[in-house]
Every structure is written in C-alpha cells, then in structure tokens.
N, C-alpha and C positions, 0 to 999 in steps of 0.2 A: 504493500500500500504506500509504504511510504517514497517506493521508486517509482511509483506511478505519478504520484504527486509531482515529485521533483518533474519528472516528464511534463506533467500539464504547464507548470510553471514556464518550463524551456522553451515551450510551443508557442506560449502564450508573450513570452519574452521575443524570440527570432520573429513572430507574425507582426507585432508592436515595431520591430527593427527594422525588417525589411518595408515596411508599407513608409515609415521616414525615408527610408532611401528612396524611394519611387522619386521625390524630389532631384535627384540628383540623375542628369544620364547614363545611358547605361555604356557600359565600356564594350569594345568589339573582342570579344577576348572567351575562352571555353576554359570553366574548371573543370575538373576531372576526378571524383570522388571514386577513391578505390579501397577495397580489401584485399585484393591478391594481385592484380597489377599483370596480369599475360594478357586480356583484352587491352586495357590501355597504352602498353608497348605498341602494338599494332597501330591502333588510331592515333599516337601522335606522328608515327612516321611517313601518314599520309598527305601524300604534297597539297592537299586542300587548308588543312592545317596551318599554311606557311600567309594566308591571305589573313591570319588574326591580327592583331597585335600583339596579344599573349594567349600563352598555352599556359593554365597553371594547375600543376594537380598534388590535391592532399590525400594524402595514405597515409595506411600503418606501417609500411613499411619502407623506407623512402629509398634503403641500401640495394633493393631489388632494382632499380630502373637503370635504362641506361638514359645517356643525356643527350639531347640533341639541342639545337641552336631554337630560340624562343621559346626553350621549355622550361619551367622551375617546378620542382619539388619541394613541398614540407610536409611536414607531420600533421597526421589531421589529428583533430580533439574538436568533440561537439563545443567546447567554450571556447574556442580559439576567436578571437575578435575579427583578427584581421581575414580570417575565414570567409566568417561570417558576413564581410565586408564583400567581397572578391565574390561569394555567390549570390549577393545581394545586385549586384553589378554588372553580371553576365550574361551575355544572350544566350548561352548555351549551357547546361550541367549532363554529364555522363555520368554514373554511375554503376557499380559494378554489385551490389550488393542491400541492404537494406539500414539508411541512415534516420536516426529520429529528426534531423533538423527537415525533411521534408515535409514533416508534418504544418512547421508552421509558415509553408512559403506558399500559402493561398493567393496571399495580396502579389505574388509576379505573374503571375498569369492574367492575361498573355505576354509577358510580356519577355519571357524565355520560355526555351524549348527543351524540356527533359528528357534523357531517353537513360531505359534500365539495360543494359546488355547482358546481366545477371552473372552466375559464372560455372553455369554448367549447362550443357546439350540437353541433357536430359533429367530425370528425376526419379527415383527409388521410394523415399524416406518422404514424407510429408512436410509441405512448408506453407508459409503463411495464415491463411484464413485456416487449410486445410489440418496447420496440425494440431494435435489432439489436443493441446493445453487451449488453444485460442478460445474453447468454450467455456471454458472456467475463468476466464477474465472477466473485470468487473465491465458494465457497458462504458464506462470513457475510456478505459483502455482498449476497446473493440474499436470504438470510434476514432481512436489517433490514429489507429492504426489503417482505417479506414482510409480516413482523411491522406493518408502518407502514401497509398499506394494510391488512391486517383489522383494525385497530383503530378504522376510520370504520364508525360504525353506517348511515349513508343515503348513499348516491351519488347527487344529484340526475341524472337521467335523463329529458331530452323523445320518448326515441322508442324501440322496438323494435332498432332498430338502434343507435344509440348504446350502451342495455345491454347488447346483444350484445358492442359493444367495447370497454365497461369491465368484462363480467366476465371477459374472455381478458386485459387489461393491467393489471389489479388481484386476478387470481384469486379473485371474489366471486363469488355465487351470487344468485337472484335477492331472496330475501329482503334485500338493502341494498339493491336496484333503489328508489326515491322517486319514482315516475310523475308529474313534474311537470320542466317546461324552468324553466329558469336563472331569478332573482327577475329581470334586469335585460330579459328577454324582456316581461315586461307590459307595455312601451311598445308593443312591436307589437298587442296588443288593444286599441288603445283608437285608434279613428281620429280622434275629434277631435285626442287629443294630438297626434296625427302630422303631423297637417294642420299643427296652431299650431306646431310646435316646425319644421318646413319654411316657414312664411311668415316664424317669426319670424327664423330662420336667414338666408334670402334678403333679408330687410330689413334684416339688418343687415350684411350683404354689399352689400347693392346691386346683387343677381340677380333680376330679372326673372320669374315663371313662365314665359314665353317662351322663356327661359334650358333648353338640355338639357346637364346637367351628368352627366358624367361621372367616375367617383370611382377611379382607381387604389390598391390597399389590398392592398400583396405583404405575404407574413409575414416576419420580421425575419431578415435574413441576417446574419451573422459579415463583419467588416471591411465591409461599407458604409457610409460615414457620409457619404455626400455625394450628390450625387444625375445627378452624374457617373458615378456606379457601379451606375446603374440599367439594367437593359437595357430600354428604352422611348424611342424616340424620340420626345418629346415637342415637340419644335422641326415635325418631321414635322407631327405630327397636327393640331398647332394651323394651320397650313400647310394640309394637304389637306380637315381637315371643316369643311363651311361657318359662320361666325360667327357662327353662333345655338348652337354647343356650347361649355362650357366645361369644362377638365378640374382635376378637384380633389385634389391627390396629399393620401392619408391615409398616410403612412411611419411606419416608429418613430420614440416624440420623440426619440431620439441621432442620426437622419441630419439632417444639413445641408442645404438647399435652397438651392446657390448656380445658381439661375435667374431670372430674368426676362423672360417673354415674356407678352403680352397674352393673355388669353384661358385664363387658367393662376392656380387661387389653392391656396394651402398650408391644407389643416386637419389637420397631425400635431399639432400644439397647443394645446389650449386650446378645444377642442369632444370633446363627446363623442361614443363611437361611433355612440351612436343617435341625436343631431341631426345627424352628416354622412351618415349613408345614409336619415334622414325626409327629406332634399331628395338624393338621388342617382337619379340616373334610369336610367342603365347602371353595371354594378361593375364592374371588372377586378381578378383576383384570380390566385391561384396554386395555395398550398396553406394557406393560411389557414382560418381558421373561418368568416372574414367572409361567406364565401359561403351559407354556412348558416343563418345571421344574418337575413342581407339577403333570402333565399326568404321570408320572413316577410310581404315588401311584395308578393310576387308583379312583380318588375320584373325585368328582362334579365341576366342575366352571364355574363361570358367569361372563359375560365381562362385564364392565361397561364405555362403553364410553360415555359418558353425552357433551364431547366437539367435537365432533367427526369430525364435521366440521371444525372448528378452527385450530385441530391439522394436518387436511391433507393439510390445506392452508400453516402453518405453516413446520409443519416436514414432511410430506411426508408420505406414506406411501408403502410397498411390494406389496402389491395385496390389492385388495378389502378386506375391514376388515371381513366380510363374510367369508369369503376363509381362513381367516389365524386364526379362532377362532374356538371352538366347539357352538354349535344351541342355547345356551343358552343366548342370548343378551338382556342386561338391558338398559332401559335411563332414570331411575328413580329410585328412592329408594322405591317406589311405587312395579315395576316391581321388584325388587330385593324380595322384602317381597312375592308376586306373586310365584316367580318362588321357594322358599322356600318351601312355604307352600303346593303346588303343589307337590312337591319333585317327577317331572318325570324324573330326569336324568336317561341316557340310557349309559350304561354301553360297551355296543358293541362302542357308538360312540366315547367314552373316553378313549377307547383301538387304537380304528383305528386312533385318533389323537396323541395318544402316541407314536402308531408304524410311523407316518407319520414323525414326528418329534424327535423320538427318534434310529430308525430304529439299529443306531448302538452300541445303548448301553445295549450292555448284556454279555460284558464281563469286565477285570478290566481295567481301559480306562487307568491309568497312567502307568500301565505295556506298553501298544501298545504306549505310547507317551515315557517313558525311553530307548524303544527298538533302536529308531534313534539318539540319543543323541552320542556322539564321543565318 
C-alpha cells in the first residue's frame, strides 16, 4: 500500500511537471528509455537518427552500449530531474520495457509519439493485465497501470499472435498493433551477417565448425546465483554426448558459474544474444523468449521445464505450455540426452513455429519503426 501511494504521488507529480513544460517548445531530439539495450543499439544506428539534434537514452545499464556520434547515455532513475526534463521535451520516446513515469504523461499527447518495442518475440509466462497478481491489486493500482499502457501510441508486434497477447495484457486495440518484429530481429535477415558474426564468434573461441555447440538459455529465476542451483546436469552430459558437442551456458549476468569441466564454455557475458545463438546449433530453453528468437535460424530446440508446476502457480502462464513450445519437451537431463541423441527434429515444425511467431519479420523492422517517429 504504501508503494502504491508513493506511485500515485509520482504520477501525480510528473503529470503537474510535464503539462508546465507544454509552455516551453518542444526540442527535435528522441529519448530512448531502456532495460536491456539490444533493440536500442539497433535504432540509434539508423541513418534516420542522424536528422535529430539529439539522441538521448537513459538505462540501467549505461556500460552495455556502444557510442556513436549525437548519442548520450545516463543512468535512468524514475526521480532523475533532468530526465524528466528531456522527456518532457521530446517529440519522440522509445521504450523497451514497462516504466511508471508513463503513467503520468497524459498532458503530451499529442504532442509526442511513443512506441513500446518491448523485448521479446514472443511470450510463455504471463504479463501485464494478464498476470495472475494484477487481480489482486487494489482498483488505483489497476488504473495506473491502465493509464500507462494506453498512453504508448505503437506496440511493436512480429506476428498475429503476439498482438493477440499484447492487446489482452495491455488492453489495446488493434490500431497500436506496428506490424513489424523487434529492431534487434534484422540480424536474423541478413545471412551473410550471421554467417560472419558465427565464424567470427568461433575464432575467437577457438570452436571448430566441427564443433556442435549446444547453448543452455533458462529465463532468470529469483535466488539463483550460482550454477549449482541449476537443475541440469551438466557434468552428465558433457560425460555421455560424444566430444565433438560442446555446451555453452547463456544464464543471467548475476549467476555465478563456479564450474569447470572440458567441453563446457560461459557466454552470460560479454556477447550478445544474437552472436551466441549465430553459432548455436541446438537451444535448451524453458520459458524464455529465446526460443522464439532463435526459430529465426530454423535450428532445433528443446524446452526444458523441470518446474513447471511451480512456475504456473507462481507466474502464470499464456496458454498451455504445449501450445506455446515446439514437440520437443524435456523434464530431465535424462530426456535432454534422449532427445539429442535421437536427433528427430523436424524441420517443417520449426518453420511453422517460426512463421507462427515471427510472421512479420522479413523485412528491416527498425526502418517500419523510424517510419512513425515525428
């Protein structure tokens, strides 16, 4: 209750802030509000970009980006003044994830253009309106949160299905549907990149093409930080499949990898999503996005939900986990070796899941997202 409050306060503070600023014009310039920063990499490298007069983007992570010429980066913090100032001021906000100060920027409309590009293909695990705690909220907290999501004018959208469940977890309509996947999805069009950015990965590992790497990538669970607390027996597997696979744990960068055994390398840090699955040959996944991702390549993956119960009691989930995965399902590292060794993946089915959930991405996705920007 008492976070809630503080919330309405904030709302009521930034909506009081920005409708003062209307006073003042508005500058030609695009912030860029991020949580994980691989779409906005993309979109500030697009030469349209180059007609602002500033690019300015606040994250939590500011050591992630690279830099280019009219761009600056700081730290975001919902109290930051000068923030609040800069999106107070812009004809443009991007957006990668779900921020409170939205709530209280009624008074800019119209008079910038927001777009969510969100930061995953797909969906497992329940979000927004949809997941299970939202109905246990008291009605002003239902209503912020209301208020926050219809105040994005475009939902970046790759497929029929994913608008289907952002307009039930965001209670939009299809007029904010942006028929284009994620900017940071153009790696998967372009197969030279893929090719280079897989040799150049492996060359600088010192992986073989020979090499069948397989790339473990569960979505981030609460209290694991060590990789002790994985249920995967990785000791196993490097053990039972033959020494031409290697397995490549991609974890959150907060868990700890205290292992070492041959045939076993770490990329939770310091690569990006799309150069560790340009060299992944098989995925093992859970309830991540990854998987949705990675149908991009048209290569193998196996779900591995080992908590499955737990987690639908807990977060929730879209649909029957069945329905939102390809046939391939593991609840062992048993099964995992099984289904390896077997190697029936079906090719037709890893197409159809691709197109199910990628449906719109086959053209350059950040061009069709620059196209609406002021």
């Amino acid at each position: 209750m008492i976070k809630e409050a503080v919330l309405r306060v904030y709302n009521f503070i930034v909506s009081r802030f920005f409708l003062f600023m209307r006073l003042i014009p508005l500058k030609n310039s695009i912030v860029l509000l991020t949580s994980y920063g691989d779409n906005i990499n993309y979109i500030i490298q697009n030469p349209k970009l180059r007609y602002y007069d500033e690019v300015i983007i606040y994250t939590e992570r500011p050591y992630e980006f690279k830099y280019y010429n009219n761009v600056t980066v700081y730290s975001h913090s919902n109290f930051n003044l000068k923030e609040l100032y800069e999106l107070s001021r812009t004809k443009n906000i991007i957006l990668d994830n779900y921020f409170p100060v939205l709530g209280g920027m009624n008074t800019l409309r119209p008079y910038v253009t927001v777009i969510q590009t969100w930061h995953a293909v797909g969906a497992v695990k329940a979000f927004g309106l949809a997941d299970k705690t939202f109905n246990h909220r008291p009605k002003r907290s239902k209503d912020r949160f209301q208020r926050t999501y219809q105040n994005v004018d475009y939902y970046v959208s790759g497929s029929k299905t994913m608008s289907e469940i952002f307009k039930k977890a965001f209670n939009i309509n299809d007029d904010k549907i942006l028929k284009a996947s994620m900017p940071r999805l153009d790696f998967y069009n372009d197969e030279a990149i893929i090719k280079h950015t897989n040799d150049c990965l492996r060359k600088s590992l010192n992986i073989s093409n020979e090499k069948i790497i397989i790339t473990y990538a569960p979505t981030y669970r609460e209290n694991q930080f060590n990789v002790t607390d994985i249920h995967l027996d990785i000791e196993k597997m490097t053990r039972v499949l033959p020494n031409n696979y290697i397995i490549a744990l991609r974890l959150h960068p907060t868990v700890e990898l205290n292992i070492d055994l041959k045939n076993v390398i770490n990329l939770s840090k310091g690569y990006s999503l799309e150069s560790v699955l340009s060299m992944t040959d098989i995925l093992i996944t859970d309830y991540s996005s990854v998987g949705f991702e990675f149908s991009n390549l048209e290569r193998p993956i196996i779900y591995y939900p080992y908590d499955i119960d737990d987690y639908k009691k807990e977060k929730g989930l879209i649909d029957k986990y069945e329905n939102l995965t390809t046939s391939h399902i593991a609840y062992s590292t048993d099964d995992i070796i099984q289904i390896i060794k077997e190697n029936q993946f079906s090719i037709d089915e890893i197409r159809k899941f691709k197109h199910q959930w990628n449906e719109y991405n086959h053209t350059n996705n950040t061009n069709a997202l620059v196209k609406v920007l002021k």
